[in-house]
C-alpha positions as CSV (number, residue, x, y, z in Angstrom):
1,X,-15.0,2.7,-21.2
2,X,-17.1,-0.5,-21.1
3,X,-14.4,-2.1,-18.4
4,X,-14.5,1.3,-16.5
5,X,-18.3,0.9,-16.4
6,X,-18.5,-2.9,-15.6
7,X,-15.8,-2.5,-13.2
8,X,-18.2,-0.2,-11.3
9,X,-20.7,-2.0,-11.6
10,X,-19.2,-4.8,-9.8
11,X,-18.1,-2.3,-7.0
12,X,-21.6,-1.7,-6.6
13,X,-22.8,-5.1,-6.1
14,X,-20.0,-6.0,-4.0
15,X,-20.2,-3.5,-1.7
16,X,-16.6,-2.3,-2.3
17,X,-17.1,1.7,-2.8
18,X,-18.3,1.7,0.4
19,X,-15.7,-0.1,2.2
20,X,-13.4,1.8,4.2
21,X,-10.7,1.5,6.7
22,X,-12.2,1.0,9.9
23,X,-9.8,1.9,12.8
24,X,-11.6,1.3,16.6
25,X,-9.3,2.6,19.0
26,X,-9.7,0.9,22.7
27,X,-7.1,1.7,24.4
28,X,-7.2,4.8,27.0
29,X,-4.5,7.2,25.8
30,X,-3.0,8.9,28.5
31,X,-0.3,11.0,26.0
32,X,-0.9,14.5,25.5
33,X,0.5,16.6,22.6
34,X,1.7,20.0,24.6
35,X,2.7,21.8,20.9
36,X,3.3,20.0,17.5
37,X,5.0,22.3,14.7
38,X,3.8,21.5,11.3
39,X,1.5,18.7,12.6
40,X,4.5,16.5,12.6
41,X,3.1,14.1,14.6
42,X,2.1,11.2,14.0
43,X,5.1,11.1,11.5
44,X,3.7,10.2,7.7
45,X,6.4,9.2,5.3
46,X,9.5,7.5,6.4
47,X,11.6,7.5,3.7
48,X,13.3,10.7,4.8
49,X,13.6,10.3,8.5
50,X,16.3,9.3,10.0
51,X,15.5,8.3,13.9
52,X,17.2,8.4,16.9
53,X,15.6,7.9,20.5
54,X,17.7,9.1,23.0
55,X,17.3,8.3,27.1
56,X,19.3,7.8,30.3
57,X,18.6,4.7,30.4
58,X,17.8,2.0,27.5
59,X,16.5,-1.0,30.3
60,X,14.1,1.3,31.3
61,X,12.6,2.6,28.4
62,X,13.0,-0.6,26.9
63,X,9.0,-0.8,26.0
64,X,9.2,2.7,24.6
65,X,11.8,1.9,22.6
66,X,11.4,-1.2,21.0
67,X,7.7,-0.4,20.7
68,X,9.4,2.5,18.0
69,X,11.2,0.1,16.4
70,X,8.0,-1.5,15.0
71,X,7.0,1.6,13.0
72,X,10.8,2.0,11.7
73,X,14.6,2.2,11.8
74,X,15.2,4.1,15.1
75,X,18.4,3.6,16.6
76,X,18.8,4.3,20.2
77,X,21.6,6.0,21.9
78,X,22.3,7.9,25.9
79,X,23.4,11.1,26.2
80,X,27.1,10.0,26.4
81,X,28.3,11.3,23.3
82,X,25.3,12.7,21.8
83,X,27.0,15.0,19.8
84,X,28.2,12.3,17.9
85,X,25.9,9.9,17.9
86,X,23.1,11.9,16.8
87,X,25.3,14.0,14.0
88,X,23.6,11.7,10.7
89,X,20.1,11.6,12.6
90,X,17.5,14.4,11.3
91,X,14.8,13.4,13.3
92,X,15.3,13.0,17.3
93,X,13.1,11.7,20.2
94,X,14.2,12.0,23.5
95,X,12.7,10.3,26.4
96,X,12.8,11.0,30.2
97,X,11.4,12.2,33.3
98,X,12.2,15.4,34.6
99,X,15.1,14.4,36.9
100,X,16.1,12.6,34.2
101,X,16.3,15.6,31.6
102,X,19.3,17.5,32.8
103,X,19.7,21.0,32.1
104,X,23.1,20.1,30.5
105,X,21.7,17.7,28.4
106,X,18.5,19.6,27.0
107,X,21.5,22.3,25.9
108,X,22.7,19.4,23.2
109,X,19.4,19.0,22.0
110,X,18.3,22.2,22.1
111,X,21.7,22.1,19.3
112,X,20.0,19.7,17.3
113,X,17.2,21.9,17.0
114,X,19.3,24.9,15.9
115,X,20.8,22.3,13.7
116,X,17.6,22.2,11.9
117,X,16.6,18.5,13.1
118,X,13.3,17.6,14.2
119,X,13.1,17.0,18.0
120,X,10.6,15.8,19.9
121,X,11.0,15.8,23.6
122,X,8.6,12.9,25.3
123,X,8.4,13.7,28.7
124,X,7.7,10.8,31.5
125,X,6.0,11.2,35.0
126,X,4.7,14.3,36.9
127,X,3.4,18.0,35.5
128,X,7.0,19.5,34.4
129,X,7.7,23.2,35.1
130,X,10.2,23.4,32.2
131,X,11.8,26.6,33.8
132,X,13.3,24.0,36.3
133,X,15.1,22.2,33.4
134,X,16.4,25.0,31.9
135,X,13.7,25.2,29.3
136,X,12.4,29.0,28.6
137,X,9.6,29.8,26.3
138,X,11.6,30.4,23.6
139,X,13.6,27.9,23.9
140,X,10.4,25.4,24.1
141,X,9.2,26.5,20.3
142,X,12.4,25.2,18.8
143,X,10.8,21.5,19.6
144,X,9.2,20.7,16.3
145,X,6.9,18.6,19.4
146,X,6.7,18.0,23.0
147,X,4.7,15.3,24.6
148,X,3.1,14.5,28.0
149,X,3.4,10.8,28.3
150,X,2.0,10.2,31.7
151,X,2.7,6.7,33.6
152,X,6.2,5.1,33.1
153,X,4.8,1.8,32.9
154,X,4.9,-0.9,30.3
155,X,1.7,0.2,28.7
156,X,2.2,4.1,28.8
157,X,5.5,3.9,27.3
158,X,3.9,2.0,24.6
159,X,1.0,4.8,24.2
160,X,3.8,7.5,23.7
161,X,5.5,5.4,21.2
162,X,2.5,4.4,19.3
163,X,1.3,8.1,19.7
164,X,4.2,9.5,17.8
165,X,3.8,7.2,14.8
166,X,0.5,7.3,14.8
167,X,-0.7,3.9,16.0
168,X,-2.2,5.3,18.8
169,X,-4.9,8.7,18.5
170,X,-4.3,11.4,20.8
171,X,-7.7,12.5,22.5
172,X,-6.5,14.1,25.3
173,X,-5.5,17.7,26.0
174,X,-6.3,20.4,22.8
175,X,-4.1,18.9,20.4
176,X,-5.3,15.6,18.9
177,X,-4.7,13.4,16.2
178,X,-6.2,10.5,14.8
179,X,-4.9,7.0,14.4
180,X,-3.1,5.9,11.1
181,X,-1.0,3.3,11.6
182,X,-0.9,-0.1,12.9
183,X,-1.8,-0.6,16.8
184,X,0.4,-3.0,19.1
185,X,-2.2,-3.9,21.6
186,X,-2.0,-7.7,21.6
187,X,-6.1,-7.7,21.6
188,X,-6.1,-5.3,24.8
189,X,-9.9,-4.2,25.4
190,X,-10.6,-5.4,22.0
191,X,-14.0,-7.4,23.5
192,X,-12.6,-10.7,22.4
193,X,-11.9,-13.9,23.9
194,X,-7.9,-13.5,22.5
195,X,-6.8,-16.2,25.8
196,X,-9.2,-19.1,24.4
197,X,-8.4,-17.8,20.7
198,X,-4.5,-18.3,21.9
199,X,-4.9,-21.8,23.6
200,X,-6.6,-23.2,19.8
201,X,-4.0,-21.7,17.7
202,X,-1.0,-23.4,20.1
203,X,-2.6,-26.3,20.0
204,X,-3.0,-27.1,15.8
205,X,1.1,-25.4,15.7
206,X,1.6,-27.5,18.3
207,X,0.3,-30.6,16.5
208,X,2.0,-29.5,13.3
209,X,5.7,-29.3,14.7
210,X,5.3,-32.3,16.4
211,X,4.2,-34.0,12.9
212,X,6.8,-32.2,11.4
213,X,4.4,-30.4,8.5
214,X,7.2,-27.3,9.8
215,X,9.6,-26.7,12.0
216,X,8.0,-23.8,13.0
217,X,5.5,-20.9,12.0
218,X,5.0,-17.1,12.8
219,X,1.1,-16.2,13.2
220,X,-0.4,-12.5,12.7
221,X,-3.8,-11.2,12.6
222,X,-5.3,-7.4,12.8
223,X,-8.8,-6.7,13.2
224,X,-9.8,-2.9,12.7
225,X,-6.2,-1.7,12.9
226,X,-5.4,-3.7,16.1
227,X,-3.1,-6.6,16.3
228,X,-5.2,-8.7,18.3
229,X,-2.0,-11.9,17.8
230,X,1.7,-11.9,16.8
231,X,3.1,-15.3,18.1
232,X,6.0,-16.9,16.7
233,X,6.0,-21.5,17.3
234,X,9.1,-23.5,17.1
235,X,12.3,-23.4,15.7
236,X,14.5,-22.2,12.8
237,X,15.2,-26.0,12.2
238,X,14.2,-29.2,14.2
239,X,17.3,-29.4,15.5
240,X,15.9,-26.8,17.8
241,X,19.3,-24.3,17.7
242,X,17.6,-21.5,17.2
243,X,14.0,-20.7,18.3
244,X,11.8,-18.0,16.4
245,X,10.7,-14.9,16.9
246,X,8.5,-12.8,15.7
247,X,10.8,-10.6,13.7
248,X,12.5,-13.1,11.8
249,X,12.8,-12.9,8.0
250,X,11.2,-15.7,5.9
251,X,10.8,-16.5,2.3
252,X,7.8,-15.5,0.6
253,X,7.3,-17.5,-2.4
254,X,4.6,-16.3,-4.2
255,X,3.1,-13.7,-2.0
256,X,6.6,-11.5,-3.9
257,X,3.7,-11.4,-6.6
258,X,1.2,-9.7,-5.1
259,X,3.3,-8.1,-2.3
260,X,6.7,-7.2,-4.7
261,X,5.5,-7.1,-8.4
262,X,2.0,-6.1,-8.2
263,X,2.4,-3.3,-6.4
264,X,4.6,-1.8,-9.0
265,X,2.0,-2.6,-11.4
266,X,-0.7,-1.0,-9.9
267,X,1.7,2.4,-10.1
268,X,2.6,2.2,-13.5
269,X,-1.0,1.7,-14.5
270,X,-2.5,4.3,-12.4
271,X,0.3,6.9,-13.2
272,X,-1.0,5.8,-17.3
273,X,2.6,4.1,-17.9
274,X,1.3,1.3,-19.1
275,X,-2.2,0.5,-20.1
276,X,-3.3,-3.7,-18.8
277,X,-5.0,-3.8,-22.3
278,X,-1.8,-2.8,-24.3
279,X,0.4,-5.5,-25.3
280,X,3.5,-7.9,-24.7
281,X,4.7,-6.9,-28.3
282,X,4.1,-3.0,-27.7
283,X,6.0,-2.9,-24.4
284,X,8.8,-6.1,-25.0
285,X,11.3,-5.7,-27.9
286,X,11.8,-9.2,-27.9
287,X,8.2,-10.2,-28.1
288,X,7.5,-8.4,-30.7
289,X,8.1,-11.6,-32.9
290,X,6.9,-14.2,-30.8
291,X,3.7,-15.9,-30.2
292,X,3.4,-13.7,-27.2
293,X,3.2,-10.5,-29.3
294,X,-0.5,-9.7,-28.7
295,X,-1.2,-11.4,-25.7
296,X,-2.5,-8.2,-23.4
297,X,-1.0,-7.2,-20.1
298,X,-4.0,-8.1,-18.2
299,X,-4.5,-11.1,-19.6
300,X,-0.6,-12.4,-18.5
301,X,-1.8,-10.9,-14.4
302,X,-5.1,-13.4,-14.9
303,X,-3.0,-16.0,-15.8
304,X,-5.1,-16.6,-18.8
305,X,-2.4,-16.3,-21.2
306,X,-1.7,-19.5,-21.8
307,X,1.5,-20.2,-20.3
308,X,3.9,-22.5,-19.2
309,X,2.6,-23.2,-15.7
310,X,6.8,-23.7,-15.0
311,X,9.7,-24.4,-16.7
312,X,12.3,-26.3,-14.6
313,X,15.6,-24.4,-15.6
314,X,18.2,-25.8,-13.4
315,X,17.4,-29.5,-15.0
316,X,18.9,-28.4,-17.6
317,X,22.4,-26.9,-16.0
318,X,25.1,-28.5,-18.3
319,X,28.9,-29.0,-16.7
320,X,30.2,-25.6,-16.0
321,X,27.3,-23.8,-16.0
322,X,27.8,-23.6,-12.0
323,X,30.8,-22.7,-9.7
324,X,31.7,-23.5,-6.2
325,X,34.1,-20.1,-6.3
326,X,33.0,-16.5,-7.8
327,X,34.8,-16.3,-11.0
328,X,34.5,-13.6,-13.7
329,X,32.8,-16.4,-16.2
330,X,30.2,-17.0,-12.5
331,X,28.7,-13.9,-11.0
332,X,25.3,-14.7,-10.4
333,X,25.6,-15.9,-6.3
334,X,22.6,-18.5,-5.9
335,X,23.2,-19.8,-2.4
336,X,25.9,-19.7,0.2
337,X,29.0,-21.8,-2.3
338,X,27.3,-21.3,-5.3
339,X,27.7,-18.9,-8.3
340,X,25.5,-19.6,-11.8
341,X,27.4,-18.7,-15.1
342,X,27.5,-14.4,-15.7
343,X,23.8,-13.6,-17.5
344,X,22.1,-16.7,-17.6
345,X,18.8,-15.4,-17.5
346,X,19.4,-13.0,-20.4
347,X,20.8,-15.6,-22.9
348,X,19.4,-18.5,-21.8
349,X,16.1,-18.2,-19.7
350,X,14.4,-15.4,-21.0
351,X,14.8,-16.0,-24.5
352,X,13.6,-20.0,-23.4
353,X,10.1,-18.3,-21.8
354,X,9.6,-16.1,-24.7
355,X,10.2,-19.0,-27.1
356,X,8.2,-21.6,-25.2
357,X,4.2,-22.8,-26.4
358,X,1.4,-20.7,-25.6
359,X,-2.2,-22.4,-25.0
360,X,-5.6,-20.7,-26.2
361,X,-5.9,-17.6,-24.5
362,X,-8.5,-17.4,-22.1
363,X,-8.7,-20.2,-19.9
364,X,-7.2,-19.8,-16.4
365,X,-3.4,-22.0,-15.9
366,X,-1.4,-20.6,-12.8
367,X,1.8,-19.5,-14.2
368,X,5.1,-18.2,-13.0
369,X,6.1,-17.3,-16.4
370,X,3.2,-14.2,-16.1
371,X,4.7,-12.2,-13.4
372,X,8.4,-12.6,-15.1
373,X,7.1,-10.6,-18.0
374,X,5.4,-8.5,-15.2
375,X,9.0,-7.3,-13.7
376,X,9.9,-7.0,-17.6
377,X,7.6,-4.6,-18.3
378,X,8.1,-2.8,-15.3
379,X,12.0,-2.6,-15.5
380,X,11.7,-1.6,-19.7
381,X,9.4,1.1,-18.6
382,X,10.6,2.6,-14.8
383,X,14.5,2.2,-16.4
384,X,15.0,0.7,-12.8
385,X,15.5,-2.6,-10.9
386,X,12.7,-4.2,-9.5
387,X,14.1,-4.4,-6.1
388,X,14.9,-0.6,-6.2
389,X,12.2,0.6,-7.4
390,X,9.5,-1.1,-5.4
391,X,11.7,0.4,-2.3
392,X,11.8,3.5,-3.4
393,X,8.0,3.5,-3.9
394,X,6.3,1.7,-1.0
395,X,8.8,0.1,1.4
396,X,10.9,3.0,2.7
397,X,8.2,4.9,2.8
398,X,5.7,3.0,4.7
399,X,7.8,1.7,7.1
400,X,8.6,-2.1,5.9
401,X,12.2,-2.5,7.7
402,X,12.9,-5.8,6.3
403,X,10.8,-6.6,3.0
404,X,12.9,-6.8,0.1
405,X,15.0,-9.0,-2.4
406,X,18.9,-10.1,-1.6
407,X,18.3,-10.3,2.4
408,X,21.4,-11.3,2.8
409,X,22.9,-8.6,1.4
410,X,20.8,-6.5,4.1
411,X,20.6,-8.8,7.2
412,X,22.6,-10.8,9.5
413,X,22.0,-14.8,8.2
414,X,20.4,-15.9,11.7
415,X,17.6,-13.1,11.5
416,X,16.4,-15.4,8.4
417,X,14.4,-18.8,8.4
418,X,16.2,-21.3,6.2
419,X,14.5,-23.5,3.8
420,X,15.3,-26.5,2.0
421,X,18.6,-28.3,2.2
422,X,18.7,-28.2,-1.7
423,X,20.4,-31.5,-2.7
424,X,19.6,-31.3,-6.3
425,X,20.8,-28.1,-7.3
426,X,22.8,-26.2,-5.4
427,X,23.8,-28.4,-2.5
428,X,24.0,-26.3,0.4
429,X,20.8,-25.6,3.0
430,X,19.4,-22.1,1.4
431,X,19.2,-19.3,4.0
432,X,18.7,-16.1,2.7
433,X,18.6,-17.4,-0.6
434,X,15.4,-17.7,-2.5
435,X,13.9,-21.1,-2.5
436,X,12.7,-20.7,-6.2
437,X,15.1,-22.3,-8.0
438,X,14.1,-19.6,-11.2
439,X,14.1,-17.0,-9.0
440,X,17.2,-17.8,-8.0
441,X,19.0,-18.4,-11.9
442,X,17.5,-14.9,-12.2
443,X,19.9,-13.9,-9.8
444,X,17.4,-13.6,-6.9
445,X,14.8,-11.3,-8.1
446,X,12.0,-12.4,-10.4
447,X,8.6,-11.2,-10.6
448,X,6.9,-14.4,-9.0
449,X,9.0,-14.9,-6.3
450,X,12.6,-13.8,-4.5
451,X,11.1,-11.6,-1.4
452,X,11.7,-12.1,1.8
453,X,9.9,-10.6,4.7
454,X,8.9,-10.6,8.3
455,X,5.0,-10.7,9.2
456,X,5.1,-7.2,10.6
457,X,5.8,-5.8,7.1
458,X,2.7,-7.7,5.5
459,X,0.8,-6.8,8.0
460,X,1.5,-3.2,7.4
461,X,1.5,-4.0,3.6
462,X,-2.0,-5.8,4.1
463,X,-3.3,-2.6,6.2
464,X,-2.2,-0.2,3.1
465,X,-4.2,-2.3,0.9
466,X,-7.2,-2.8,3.2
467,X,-7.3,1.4,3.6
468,X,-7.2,1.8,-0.2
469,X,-4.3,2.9,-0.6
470,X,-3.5,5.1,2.6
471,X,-1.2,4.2,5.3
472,X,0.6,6.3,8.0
473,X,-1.3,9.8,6.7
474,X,-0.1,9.2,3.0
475,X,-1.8,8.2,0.6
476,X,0.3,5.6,-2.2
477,X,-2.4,4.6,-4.4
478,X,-6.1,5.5,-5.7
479,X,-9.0,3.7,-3.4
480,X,-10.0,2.5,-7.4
481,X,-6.6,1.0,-8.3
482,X,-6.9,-1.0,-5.1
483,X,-10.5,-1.8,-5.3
484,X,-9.5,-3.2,-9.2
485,X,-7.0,-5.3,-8.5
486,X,-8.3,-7.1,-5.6
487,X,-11.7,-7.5,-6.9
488,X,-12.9,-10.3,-9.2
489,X,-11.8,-9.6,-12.5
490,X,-12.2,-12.6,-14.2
491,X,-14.9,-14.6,-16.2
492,X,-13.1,-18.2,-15.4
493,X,-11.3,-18.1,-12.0
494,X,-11.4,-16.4,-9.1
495,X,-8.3,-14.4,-10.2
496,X,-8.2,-10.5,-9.5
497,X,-5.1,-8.3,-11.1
498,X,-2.1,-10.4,-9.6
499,X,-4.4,-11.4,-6.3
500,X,-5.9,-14.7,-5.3
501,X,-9.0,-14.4,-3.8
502,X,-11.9,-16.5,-2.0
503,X,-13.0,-19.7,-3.9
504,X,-16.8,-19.7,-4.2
505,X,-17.0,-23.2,-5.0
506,X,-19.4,-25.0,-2.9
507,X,-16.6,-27.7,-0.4
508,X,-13.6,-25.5,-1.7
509,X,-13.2,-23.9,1.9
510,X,-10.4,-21.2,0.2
511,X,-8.7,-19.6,2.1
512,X,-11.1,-20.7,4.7
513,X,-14.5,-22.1,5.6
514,X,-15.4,-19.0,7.0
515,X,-13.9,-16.9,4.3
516,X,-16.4,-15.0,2.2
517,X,-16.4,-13.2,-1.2
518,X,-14.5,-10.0,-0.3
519,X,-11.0,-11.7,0.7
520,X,-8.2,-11.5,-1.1
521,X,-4.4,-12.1,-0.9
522,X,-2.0,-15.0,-2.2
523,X,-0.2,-18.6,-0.8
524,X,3.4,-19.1,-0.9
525,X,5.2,-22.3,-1.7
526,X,7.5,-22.7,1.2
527,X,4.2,-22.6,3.5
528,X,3.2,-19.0,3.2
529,X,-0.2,-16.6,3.5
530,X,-1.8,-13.2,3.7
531,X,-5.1,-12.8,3.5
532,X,-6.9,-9.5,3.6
533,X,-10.9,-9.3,4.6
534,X,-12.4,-5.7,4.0
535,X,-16.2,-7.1,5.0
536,X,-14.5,-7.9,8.7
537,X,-11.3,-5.3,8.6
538,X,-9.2,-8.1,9.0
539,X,-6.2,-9.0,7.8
540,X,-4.1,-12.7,8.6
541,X,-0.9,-14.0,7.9
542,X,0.9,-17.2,8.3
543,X,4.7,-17.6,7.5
544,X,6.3,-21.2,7.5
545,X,9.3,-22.9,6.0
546,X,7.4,-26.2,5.4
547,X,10.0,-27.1,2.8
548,X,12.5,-27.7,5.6
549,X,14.8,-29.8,5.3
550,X,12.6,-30.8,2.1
551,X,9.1,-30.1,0.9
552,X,6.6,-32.1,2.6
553,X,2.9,-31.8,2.1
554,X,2.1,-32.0,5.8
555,X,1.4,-28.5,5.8
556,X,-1.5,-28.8,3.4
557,X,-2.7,-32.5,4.4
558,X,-3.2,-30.9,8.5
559,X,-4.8,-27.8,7.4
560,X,-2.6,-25.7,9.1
561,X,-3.2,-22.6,7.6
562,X,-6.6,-22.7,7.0
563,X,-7.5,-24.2,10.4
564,X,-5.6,-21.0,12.5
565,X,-7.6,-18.7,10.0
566,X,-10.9,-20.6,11.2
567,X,-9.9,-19.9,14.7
568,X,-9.2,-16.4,14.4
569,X,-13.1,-15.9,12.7
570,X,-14.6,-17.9,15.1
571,X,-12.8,-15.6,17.7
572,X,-14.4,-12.3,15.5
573,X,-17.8,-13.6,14.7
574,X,-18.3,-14.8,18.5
575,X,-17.6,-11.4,19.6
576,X,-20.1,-9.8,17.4
């Protein structure tokens, strides 16, 4: 009760209770909702839906389509063959004008909807008389939604998309929705100077590819819901084969704690699973006889446990211990050629961490070893892997397409940035394999590190967090478990509940010099960031692979990260 009452106390003063998701939509909305069954859209949970767009013509509905593909899978097909294209698909858009919407064609949709799919028929162009299509009253109510989408251009088609997932309100017409989702307008009418904003952030990438702090960068900010920049610098490597873009993959580091563990955390303890003030003992087995036995839950996500800061497991690898070939005896795969000896976490590893020192309790070191017991706790008490579960509880549903452990067990290698050339442990360049050399003996998923992402899923993850919990019209966790674990919750650091946050230090200039005391979000090793700002509704992130071909401090000695973030503020504060 006295942390409860202290912990509102702190909202109080800092403003937090009254800080709310803040979406300013700009952009003129041409789309019209004609009829919308069961309020489908904007569509809320993804989880269940299966997509298909269907058109005449993919070129030409090129911006609607791809524009779709940023809320979700949604695969896109022509009428040829719909039948059997669209046979595993429960949810179906179809695009076109009205010449466009044959008669003959609207008869297999109109099957899909007596199929018990959702359709929704997105309509291009002039006022339709539907009679002309072959569309009767009756047969018009089996659409679980039909929109008016207006101009064909770039920008409508990209109104109708965003309309249908929500990124866009609908205020014309008697139907109208609000916005919920995350808004692809690349700083249109936001009142900000985004072309000078643009010309500073090219320049310090610039400058940091040519010094070679990285051969190359992706850069994302939102402000209010908007994505005023998305811009992806450089190359997968400097041998400039492949260039990026901005959906590319890259390894986290140690944003996976606050973006893969955390969030299980903050479920467990909001559903009462586990209680932060219970401890290692009551929930580990195998702590019960350690010196980690009473060491509290929230005292490991301070990092005020004591801890190892890191324990360098591969130096210890003896003859054997790793294959070139996949053998029963070697089944753990940790890079492309390279398989560790069958349960080498669970015999050797683990029982190491639980066995190793433990300093007073109290004072803040930075540990990996906290969020391993993290992902133990949670896998003891969901009875599921961490990579599973965390998918089954915020990814899928929310719309994060790539975010997850084992990419390349997912993704084509190319869509992922490559890291080091690692030419002390497993000798091979690591692409799609975690850079974490722990992470990686733990067979790729560990509670400080292993996921991979591109920036569009943070972002989305970073606008869940910044609505308290509510994203796409569903709501995944209590405005209060947010507002805990982001706030300060610590008497010596600036530590929240797994989150990093804003340095007060006078000089410390963390995350930024214009940061202030409401920011939170985490760094990653291989030259990663996301940082969300509830007192400016805005949220940035910065994805690298400075470690390429090997870790270099360039990254941190230029700035980089920090500078961009300056730029963006500037931009904000300028406009206000």
């Amino acid at each position: 009760m006295i942390r409860l009452l202290n912990f509102l106390a702190l909202c109080l003063i800092c403003g937090l209770s009254s800080v709310q998701a803040q979406y300013k939509q700009v952009l003129k909305n041409e789309t019209v909702l004609l009829n919308n069954n069961g309020n489908i859209i904007p569509f809320a949970r993804l989880d269940n839906r299966r997509i298909a767009v269907i058109t005449s013509d993919s070129v030409k509905y090129a911006p609607f389509i791809q524009t779709l593909q940023r809320y979700a899978e949604v695969q896109s097909f022509g009428f040829n063959q719909y039948d059997e294209h669209t046979k595993y698909y429960n949810t179906i858009i179809v695009a076109g004008s009205e010449e466009e919407l044959r008669p003959d064609y609207l008869a297999m949709v109109l099957q899909s909807a007596v199929n018990r799919k959702d359709v929704i028929l997105c309509r291009f162009g002039k006022q339709t008389n539907y009679l002309n299509i072959g569309l009767s009253a009756a047969n018009l109510s089996r659409f679980a939604s039909i929109l008016s989408a207006g101009n064909l251009d770039e920008q409508g088609q990209e109104n109708a998309a965003m309309s249908i997932f929500g990124g866009l309100g609908i205020t014309e017409g008697n139907i109208k929705t609000a916005q919920t989702r995350l808004q692809y307008s690349r700083g249109k009418q936001s009142g900000l100077d985004i072309a000078k904003m643009t010309n500073q952030i090219d320049a310090i990438a610039k400058d940091a590819i040519e010094q070679h702090a990285t051969p190359g960068m992706m850069v994302m900010a939102i402000k209010d819901g908007q994505v005023i920049f998305e811009k992806a610098y450089g190359y997968h490597t400097y041998d400039k084969k492949v260039a990026n873009n901005i959906h590319d993959i890259y390894d986290l580091a140690s944003i996976s704690k606050i973006a893969g563990t955390t969030p299980v955390v903050m479920h467990l303890q909001e559903k009462n699973i586990i209680n932060l003030d219970s401890t290692m003992g009551h929930y580990l087995w195998q702590a019960k006889n350690t010196n980690k036995a009473n060491i509290t839950l929230r005292t490991v996500l301070l990092h005020e446990a004591g801890f190892t800061p890191f324990i360098p497991f591969y130096r210890s690898l003896k003859p054997g211990d790793i294959s070139r070939t996949l053998d029963n005896e070697h089944q753990v795969k940790v890079a492309d050629n390279a398989y560790l000896k069958t349960n080498y976490y669970r015999d050797v590893m683990w029982p190491e961490m639980l066995k190793s020192d433990v300093k007073p309790i109290g004072n803040y070191v930075y540990s990996d070893i906290s969020m391993y017991v993290m992902k133990e706790v949670s896998e003891h008490e969901t009875s599921t892997p961490m990579q599973d579960y965390v998918q089954q509880l915020l990814y899928r549903p929310i719309g994060m397409k790539t975010a997850g452990y084992l990419p390349r067990d997912r993704f084509y290698k190319d869509q992922i940035v490559p890291t080091q050339n690692d030419t002390a442990f497993r000798k091979v360049l690591l692409q799609g394999y975690v850079h974490d050399e722990g992470a990686a003996m733990a067979g790729g998923v560990a509670g400080h590190a292993g996921l991979f992402a591109s920036a569009n899923d943070l972002a989305i993850y970073g606008q869940m967090l910044l609505n308290r919990g509510e994203y796409g019209g569903a709501r995944y966790y209590n405005p209060e478990t947010i507002d805990m674990f982001t706030s300060k919750q610590s008497k010596t650091s600036r530590r929240g509940l797994g989150f990093d946050r804003y340095d007060p230090k006078k000089g410390a200039d963390y995350p930024s010099k214009l940061a202030n005391p409401s920011v939170y979000g985490h760094t990653g090793y291989t030259g990663t960031c996301i940082w969300i700002d509830p007192s400016n509704q805005f949220i940035y992130i910065f994805l690298s692979n400075r470690v390429h071909p090997q870790v270099s401090t360039k990254i941190y000695d230029l700035n980089v990260r920090s500078r961009i973030q300056d730029v963006i503020y500037e931009t904000i504060f300028n406009a206000k």
